[in-house]
C-alpha positions as CSV (number, residue, x, y, z in Angstrom):
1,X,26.9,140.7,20.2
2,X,29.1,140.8,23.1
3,X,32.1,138.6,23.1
4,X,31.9,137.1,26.5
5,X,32.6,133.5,26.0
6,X,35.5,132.0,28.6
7,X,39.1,131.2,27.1
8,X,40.8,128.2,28.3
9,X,41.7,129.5,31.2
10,X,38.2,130.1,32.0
11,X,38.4,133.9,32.0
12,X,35.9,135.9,30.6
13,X,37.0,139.5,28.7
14,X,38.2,142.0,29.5
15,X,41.3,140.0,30.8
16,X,43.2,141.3,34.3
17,X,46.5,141.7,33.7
18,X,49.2,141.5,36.3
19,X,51.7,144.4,36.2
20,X,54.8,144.9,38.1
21,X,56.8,147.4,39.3
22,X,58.7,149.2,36.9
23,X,62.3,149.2,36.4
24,X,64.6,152.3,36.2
25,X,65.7,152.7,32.7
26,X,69.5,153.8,31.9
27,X,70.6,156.2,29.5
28,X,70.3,155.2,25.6
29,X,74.1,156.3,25.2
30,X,74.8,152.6,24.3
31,X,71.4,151.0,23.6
32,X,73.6,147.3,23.6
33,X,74.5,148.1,27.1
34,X,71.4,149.4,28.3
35,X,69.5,146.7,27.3
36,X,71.8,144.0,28.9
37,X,71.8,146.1,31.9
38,X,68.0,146.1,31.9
39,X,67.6,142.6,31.4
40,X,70.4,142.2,34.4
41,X,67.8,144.1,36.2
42,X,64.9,142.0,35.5
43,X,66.8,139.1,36.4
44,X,67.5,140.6,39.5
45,X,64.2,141.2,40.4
46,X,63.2,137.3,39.4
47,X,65.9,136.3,41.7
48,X,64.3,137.5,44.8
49,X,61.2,137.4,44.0
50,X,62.0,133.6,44.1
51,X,63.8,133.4,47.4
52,X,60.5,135.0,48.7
53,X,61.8,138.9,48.9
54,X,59.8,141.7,47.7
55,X,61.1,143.2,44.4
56,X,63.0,146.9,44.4
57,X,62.1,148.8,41.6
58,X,64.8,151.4,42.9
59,X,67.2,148.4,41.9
60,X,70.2,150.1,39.5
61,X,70.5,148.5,36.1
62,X,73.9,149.2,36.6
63,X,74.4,147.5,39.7
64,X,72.2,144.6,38.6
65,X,74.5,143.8,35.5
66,X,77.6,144.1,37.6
67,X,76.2,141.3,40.1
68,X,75.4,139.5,37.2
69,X,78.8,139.4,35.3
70,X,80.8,138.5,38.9
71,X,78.5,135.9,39.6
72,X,78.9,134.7,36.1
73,X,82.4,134.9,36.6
74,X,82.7,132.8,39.8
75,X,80.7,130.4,38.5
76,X,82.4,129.6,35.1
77,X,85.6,129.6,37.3
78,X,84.1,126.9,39.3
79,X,82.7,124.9,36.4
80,X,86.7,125.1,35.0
81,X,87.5,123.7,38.5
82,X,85.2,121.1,37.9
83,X,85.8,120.3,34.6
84,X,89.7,120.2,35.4
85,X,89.0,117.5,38.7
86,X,87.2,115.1,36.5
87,X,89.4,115.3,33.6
88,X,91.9,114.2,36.0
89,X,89.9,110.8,37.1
């Protein structure tokens, strides 16, 4: 007996699966590091895939978690900012 009843979603088995491009992976030196750097990458990739841009899998981990931390960094600085003006009203 064949198992072809719908799920929820109305799909039938076997289920298509969407798979996107792989990342590059860094070196396991510091497996901490590497795996902030390839969720930095990820991110990334999210980011312009929602401001309607194709997704690089050539993207560097590297490069991806150094975007990440400076943009992190200007924006805490700004929230500070923020935080600072209103304390003052």
């Amino acid at each position: 007996m064949s198992n072809n009843i719908p799920d929820a979603a109305g799909r039938t088995p076997p289920y298509r699966t969407c798979v996107g491009p792989a990342t590059r992976e860094m070196a396991d030196e510091n497996k901490s590091l590497a795996s902030l750097a390839n969720m930095a990458a990820v991110t990334f990739q999210l980011r312009k895939l929602s401001l309607g841009r194709t997704a690089d899998p050539k993207v560097s981990p590297l490069h991806a978690l150094i975007v990440q931390q400076v943009s992190n960094a200007c924006r805490t600085r700004q929230y500070r900012r923020w935080i600072a003006q209103r304390a003052k009203q």
